[in-house]
ZAGU-924841 format. One line per field, with one value per residue (C-alpha): residue in three letters; residue number from 1; x, y, z. Coordinates in nm, 2 decimals. Last residue first. Layout:
residu c(ALA  ...)
num c(NUM  ...)
xx c(X  ...)
yy c(Y  ...)
zz c(Z  ...)
***
This chain:
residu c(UNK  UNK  UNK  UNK  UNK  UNK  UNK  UNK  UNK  UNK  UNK  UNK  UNK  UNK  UNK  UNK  UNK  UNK  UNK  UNK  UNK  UNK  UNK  UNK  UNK  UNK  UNK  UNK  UNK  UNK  UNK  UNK  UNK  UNK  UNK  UNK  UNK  UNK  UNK  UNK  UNK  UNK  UNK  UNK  UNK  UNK  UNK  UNK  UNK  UNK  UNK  UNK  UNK  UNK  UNK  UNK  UNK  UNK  UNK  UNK  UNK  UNK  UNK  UNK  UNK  UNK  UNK  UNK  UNK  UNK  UNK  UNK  UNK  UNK  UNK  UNK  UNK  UNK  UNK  UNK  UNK  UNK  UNK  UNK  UNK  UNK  UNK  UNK  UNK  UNK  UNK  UNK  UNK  UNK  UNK  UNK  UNK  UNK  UNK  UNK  UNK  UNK  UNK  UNK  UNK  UNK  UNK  UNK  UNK  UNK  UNK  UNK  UNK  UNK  UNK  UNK  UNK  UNK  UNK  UNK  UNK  UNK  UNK  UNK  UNK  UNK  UNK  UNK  UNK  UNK  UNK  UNK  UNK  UNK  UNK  UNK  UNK  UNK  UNK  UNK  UNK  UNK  UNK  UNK  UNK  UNK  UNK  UNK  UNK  UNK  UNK  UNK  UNK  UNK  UNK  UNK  UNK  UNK  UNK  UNK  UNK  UNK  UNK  UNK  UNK  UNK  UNK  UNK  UNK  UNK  UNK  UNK  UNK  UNK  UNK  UNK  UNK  UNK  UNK  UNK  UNK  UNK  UNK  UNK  UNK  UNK  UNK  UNK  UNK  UNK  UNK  UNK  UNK  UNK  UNK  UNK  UNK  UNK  UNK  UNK  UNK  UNK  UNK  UNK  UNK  UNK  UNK  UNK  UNK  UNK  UNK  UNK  UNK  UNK  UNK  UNK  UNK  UNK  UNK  UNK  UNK  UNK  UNK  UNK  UNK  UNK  UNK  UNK  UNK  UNK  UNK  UNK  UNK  UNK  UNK  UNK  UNK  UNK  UNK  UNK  UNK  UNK  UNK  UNK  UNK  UNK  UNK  UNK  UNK  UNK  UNK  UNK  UNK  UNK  UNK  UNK  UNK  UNK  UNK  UNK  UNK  UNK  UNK  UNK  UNK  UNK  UNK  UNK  UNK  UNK  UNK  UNK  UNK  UNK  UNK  UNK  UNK  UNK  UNK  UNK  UNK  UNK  UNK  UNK  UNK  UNK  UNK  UNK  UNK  UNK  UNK  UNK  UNK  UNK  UNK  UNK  UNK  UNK  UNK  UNK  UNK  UNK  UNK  UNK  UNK  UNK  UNK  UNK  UNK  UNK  UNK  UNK  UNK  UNK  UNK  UNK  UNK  UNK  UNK  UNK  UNK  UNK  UNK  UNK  UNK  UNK  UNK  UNK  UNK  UNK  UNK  UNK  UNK  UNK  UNK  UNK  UNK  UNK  UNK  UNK  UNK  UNK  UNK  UNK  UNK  UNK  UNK  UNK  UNK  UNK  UNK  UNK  UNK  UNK  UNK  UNK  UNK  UNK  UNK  UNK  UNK  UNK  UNK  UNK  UNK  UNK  UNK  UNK  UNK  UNK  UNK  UNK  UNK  UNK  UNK  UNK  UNK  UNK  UNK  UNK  UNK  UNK  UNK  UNK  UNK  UNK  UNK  UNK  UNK  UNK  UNK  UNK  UNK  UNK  UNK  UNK  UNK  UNK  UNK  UNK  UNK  UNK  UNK  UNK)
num c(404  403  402  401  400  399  398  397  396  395  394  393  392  391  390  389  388  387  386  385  384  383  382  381  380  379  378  377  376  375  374  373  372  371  370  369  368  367  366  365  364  363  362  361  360  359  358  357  356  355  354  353  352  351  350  349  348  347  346  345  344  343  342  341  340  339  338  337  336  335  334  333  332  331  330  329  328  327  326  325  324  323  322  321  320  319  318  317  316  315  314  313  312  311  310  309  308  307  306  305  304  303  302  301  300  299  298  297  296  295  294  293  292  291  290  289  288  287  286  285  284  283  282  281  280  279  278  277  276  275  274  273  272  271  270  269  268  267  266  265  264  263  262  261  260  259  258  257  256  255  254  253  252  251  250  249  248  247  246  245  244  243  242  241  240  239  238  237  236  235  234  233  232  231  230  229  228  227  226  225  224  223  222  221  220  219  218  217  216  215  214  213  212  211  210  209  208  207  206  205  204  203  202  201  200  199  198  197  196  195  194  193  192  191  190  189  188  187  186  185  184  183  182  181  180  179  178  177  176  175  174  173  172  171  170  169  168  167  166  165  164  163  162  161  160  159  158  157  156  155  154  153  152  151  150  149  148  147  146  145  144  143  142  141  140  139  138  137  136  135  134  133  132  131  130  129  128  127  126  125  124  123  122  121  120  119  118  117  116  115  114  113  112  111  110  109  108  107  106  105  104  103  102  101  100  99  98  97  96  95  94  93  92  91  90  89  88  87  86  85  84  83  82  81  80  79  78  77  76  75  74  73  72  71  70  69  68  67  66  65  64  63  62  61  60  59  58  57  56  55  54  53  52  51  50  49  48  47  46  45  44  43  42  41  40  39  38  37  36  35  34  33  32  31  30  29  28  27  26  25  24  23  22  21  20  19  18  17  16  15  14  13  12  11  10  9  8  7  6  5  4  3  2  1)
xx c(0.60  0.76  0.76  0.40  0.32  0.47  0.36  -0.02  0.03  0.18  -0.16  -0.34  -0.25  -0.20  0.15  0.19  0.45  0.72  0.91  1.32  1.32  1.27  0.98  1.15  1.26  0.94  0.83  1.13  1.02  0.65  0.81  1.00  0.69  0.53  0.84  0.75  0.42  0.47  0.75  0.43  0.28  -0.12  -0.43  -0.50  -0.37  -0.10  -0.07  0.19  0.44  0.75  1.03  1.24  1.51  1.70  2.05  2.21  2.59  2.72  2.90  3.08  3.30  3.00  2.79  2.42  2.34  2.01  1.73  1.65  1.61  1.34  1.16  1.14  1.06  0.77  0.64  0.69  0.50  0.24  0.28  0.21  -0.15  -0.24  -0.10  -0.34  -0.21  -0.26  0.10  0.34  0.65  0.97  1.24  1.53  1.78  2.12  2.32  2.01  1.78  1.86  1.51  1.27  0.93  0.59  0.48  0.62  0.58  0.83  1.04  1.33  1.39  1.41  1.65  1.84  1.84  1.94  2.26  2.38  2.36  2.53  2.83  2.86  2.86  3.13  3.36  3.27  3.44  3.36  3.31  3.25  3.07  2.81  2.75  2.71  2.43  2.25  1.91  1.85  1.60  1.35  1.11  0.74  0.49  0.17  -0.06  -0.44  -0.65  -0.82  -0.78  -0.65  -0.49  -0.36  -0.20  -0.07  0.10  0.23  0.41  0.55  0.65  0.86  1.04  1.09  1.26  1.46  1.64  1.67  1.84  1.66  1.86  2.18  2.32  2.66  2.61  2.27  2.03  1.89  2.19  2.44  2.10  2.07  2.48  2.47  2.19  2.38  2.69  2.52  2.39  2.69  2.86  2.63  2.67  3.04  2.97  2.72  2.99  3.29  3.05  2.94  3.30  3.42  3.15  3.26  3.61  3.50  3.24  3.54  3.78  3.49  3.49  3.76  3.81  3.50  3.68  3.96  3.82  3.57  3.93  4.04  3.73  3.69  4.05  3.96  3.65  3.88  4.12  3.85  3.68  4.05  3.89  3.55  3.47  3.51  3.13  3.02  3.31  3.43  3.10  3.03  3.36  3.26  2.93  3.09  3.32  3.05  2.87  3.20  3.27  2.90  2.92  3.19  3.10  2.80  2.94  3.18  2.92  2.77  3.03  3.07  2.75  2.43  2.30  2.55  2.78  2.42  2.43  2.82  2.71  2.36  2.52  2.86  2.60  2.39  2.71  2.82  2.49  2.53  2.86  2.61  2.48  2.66  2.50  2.28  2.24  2.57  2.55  2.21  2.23  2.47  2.25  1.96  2.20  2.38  2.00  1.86  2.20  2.13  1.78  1.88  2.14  1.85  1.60  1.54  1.41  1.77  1.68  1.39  1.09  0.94  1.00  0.67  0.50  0.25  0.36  0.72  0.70  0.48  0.70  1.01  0.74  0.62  1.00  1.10  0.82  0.88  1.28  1.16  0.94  1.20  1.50  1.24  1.14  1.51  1.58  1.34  1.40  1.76  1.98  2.08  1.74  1.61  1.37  1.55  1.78  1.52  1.41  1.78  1.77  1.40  1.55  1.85  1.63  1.37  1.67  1.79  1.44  1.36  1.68  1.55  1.21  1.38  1.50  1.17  0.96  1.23  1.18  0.77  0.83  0.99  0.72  0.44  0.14  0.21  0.29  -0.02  -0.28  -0.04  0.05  -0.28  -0.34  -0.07  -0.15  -0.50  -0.37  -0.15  -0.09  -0.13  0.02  0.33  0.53  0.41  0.62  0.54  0.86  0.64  0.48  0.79  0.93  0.61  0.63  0.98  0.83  0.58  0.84  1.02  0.73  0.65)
yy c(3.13  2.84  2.81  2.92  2.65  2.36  2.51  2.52  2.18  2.02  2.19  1.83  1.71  1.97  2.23  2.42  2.67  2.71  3.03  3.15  3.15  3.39  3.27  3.09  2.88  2.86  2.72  2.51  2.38  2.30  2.13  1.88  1.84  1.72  1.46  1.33  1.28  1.11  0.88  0.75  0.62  0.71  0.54  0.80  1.14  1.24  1.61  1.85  2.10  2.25  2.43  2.68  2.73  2.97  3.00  3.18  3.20  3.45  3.20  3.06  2.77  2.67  2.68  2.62  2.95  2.90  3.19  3.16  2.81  2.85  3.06  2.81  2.49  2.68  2.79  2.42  2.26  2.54  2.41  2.05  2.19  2.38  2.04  1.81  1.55  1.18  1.11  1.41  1.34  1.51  1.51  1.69  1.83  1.98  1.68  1.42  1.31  1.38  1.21  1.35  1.14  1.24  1.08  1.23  1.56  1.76  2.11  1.91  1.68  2.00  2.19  1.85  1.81  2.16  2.18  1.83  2.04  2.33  2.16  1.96  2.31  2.40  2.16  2.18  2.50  2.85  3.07  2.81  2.56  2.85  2.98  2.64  2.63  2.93  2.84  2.48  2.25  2.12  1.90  1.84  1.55  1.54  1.23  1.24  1.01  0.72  0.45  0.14  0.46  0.60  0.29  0.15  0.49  0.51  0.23  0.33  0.60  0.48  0.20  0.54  0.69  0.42  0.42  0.80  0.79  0.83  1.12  1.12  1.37  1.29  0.93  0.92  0.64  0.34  0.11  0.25  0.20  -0.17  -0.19  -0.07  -0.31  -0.58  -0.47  -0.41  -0.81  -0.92  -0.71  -0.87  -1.22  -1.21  -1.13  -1.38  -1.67  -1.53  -1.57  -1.93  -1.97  -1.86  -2.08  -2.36  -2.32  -2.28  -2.56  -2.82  -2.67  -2.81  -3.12  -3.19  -3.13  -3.34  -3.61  -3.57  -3.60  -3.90  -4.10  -3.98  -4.09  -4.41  -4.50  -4.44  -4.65  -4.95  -4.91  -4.89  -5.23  -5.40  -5.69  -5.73  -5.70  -5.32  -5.31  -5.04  -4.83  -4.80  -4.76  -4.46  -4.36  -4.34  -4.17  -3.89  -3.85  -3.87  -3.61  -3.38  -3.43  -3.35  -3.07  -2.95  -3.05  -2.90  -2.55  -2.54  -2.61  -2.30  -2.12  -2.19  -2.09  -2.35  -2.54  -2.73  -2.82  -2.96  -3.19  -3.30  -3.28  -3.47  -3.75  -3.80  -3.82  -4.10  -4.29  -4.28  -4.37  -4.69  -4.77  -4.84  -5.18  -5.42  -5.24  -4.97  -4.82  -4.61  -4.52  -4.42  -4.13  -4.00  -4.00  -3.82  -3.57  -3.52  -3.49  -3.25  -3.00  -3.07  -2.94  -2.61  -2.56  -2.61  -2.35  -2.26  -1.91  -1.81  -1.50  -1.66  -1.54  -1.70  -2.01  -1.98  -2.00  -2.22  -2.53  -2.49  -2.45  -2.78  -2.96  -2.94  -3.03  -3.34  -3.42  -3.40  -3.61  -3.84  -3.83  -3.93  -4.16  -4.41  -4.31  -4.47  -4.75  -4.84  -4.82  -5.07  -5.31  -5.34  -5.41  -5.71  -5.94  -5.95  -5.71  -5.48  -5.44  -5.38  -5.11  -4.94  -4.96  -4.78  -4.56  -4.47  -4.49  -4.22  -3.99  -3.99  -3.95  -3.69  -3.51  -3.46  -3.39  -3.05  -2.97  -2.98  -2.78  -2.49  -2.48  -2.50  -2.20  -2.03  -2.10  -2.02  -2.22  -2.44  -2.81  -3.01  -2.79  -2.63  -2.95  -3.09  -2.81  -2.90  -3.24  -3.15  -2.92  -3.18  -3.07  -2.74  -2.70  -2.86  -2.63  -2.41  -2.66  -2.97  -3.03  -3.11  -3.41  -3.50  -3.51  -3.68  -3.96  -4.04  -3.98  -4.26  -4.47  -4.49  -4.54  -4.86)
zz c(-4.23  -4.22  -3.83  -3.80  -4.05  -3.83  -3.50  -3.66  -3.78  -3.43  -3.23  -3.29  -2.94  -2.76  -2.72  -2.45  -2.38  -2.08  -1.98  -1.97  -2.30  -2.59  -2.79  -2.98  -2.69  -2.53  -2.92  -2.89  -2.59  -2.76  -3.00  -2.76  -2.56  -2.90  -2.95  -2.59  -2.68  -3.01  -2.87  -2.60  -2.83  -2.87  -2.76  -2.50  -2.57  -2.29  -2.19  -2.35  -2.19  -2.30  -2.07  -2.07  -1.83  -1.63  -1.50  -1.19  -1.14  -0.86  -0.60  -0.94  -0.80  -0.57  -0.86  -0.91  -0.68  -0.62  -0.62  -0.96  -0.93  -0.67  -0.89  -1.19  -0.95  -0.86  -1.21  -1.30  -1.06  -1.18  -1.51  -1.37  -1.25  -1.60  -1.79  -1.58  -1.37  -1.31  -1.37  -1.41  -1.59  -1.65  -1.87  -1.87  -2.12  -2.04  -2.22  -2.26  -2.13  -1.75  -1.59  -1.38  -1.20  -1.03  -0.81  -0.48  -0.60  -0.77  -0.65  -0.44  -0.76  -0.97  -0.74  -0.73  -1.08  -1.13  -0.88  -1.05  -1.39  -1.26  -1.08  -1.46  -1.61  -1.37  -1.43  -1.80  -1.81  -1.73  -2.01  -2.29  -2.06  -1.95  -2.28  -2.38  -2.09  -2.26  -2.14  -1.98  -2.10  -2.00  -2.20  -2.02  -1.99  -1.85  -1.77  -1.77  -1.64  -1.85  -1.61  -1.85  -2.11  -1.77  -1.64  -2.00  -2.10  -1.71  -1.75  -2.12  -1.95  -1.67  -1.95  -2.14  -1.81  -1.76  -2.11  -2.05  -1.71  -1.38  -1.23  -1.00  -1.18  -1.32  -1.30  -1.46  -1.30  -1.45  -1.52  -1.23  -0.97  -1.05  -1.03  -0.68  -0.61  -0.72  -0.53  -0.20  -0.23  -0.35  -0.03  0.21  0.06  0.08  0.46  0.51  0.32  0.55  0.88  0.77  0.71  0.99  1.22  0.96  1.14  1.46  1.43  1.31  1.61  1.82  1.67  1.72  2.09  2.15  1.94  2.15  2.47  2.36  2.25  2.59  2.81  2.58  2.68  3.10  3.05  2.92  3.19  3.44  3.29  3.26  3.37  3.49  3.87  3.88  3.72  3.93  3.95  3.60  3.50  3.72  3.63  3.26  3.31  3.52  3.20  3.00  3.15  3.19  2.81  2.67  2.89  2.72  2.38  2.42  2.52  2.25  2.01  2.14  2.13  1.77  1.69  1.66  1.36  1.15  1.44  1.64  1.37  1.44  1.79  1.76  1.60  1.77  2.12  1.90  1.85  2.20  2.33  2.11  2.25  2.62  2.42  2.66  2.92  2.88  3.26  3.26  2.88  2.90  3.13  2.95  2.64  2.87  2.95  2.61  2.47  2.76  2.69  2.27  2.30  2.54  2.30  1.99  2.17  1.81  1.98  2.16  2.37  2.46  2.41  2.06  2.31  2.50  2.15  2.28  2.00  2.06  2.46  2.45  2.24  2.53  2.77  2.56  2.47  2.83  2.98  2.72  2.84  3.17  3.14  2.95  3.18  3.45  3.21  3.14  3.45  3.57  3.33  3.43  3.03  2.96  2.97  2.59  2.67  2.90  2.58  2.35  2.59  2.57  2.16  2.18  2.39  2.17  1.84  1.98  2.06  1.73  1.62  1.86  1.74  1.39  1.54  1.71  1.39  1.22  1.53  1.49  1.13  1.22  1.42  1.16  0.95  1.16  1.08  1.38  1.44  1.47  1.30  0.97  0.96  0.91  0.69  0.43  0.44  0.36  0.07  -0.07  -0.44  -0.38  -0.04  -0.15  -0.27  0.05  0.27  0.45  0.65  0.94  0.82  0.71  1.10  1.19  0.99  1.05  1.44  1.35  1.22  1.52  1.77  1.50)
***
């Protein structure tokens, strides 16, 4: 019955948010008994592991008392004193005493008071002391799964002097039966080399747990470097175009949901063939990484750039007006003048022009862009280095202005 109440126990425990919904009282009742912590009710659940283990050695060593082979009284005295360990041990879970430590899972600290109390078992468990043995493989090869290497190390270590204490204590008090020391001298070197065993075993999956973290690690870095290769320009650093319309639609459903105003605005850079023909592309592509950064450097925390194409750039300005993202633009405009874009050519300077328009709700966001483009040619037209405006509705006057 004590055994299947700590089953019990250890599944209350591993009541996990899956199962909140479909158990909710469960869910709370472990939440009481155990912590709502998750880490600390991790720490609980492996600890309950070994209170089962530990729960089937006593209850095998009180069996014995019971059918007269193993000394009442010390089974009742190792009895008291491994509750007394597992309530204190509990205790320091449930308070939070272990959050601490240096080591929160406290599971060296669990596997010192298991290898102990197992020790401790063998010398008073009679015919039945081979169970200890079993229960100590138990917790170790566990334990392998749980601690570092050094820690394993450590167990097993202890585990051997304990045992080997244990062993001579046999040895000595039952001398009387034959070949009892010889027979506690072979379970000393079988114990030795399965100790030794299983400490290479924890070194090895030590380096594999290590190997596994670090492939991890460099998954993890090479995902997110081949996130930012699919929405950023390599040259430049920028959002790309296929990001940038994903950004806009965004902003299409926020402002038409909010009804503010969102600005868009085509850049373009004047005479930038001129540049490639004269100097090469190497330069061009030193002046195009020098304008997205001058750009970048000149925009507010929301608002967003992309490279759109060749020496085009688009910008957006969420929750802004087109007079206030013009002034964003005046700035960016001076500051530019007074960058040189080329290390190769100290001297360089280049201007832009730019077209503005402001988002009208209910329409797609391809229309707005396309009138920021006509309003850059207008800037264009009207002899660069300056930005126009162009409302919703001002496309027919452009369009007749240019036939005319």
């Amino acid at each position: 019955m004590v055994f299947l109440l700590v089953l019990c126990l250890a599944m209350l425990i591993s009541c996990r948010n899956q199962h909140t919904s479909r158990w909710p009282l469960l869910a709370r009742l472990s939440d009481w008994a155990f912590s709502a912590d998750p880490h600390q009710k991790a720490h609980i659940w492996r600890f309950m592991v070994g209170v089962t283990n530990c729960t089937a050695g006593v209850l095998a060593l009180n069996y014995g008392a019971a059918r007269g082979v193993v000394n009442p009284l010390d089974a009742q005295q190792l009895t008291l004193c491994a509750l007394a360990a597992l309530v204190g041990i509990f205790t320091i879970y449930r308070t939070g005493l272990n959050k601490s430590l240096s080591d929160p899972s406290m599971i060296e600290a669990n596997m010192v008071v298991c290898v102990v109390f197992l020790g401790w078992g063998y010398v008073i468990g009679g015919p039945g002391r081979g169970i200890a043995l079993m229960l100590l493989f138990i917790i170790l090869m566990f334990g392998m799964f749980t601690v570092t290497s050094r820690q394993l190390v450590h167990a097993c270590t202890l585990a051997g002097a304990v045992f080997a204490g244990a062993f001579g204590m046999v040895a000595h008090e039952e001398r009387a039966v034959t070949h009892m020391a010889e027979l506690q001298w072979v379970h000393f070197g079988v114990l030795l080399v399965i100790l030794i065993s299983l400490s290479m075993l924890g070194h090895q999956l030590s380096l594999m747990r290590a190997r596994s973290t670090e492939r991890k690690t460099e998954l993890i870095a090479a995902l997110a470097k081949l996130q930012g290769q699919a929405i950023r320009d390599e040259l430049t650093g920028l959002f790309n175009r296929r990001h940038m319309l994903a950004l806009l639609d965004t902003e299409r459903t926020r402002a038409d949901r909010s009804g503010r105003s969102c600005c868009v605005c085509m850049l373009d850079l004047d005479f930038f063939k001129h540049v490639n023909d004269e100097h090469g592309h190497a330069v061009g592509d030193e002046v195009l990484r020098s304008t997205a950064q001058v750009i970048t450097a000149g925009l507010r925390n929301a608002d967003q750039v992309a490279r759109w194409g060749g020496e085009e750039f688009l910008i957006m300005f969420p929750d802004t007006d087109c007079h206030s993202a013009r002034l964003v633009l005046e700035r960016i405009r001076q500051a530019l003048s007074r960058t040189e874009v080329s290390p190769t050519v100290p001297g360089l300077r280049v201007t832009f022009s730019s077209g503005i328009t402001c988002y009208a709700t209910g329409e797609l966001m391809s229309e707005t862009v396309d009138r920021a483009d006509q309003a850059l040619y207008r800037a264009k037209a009207a002899g660069r280095n300056r930005t126009e405006r162009l409302d919703k509705g001002g496309e027919d006057e452009l369009q007749q202005a240019l036939v005319r």
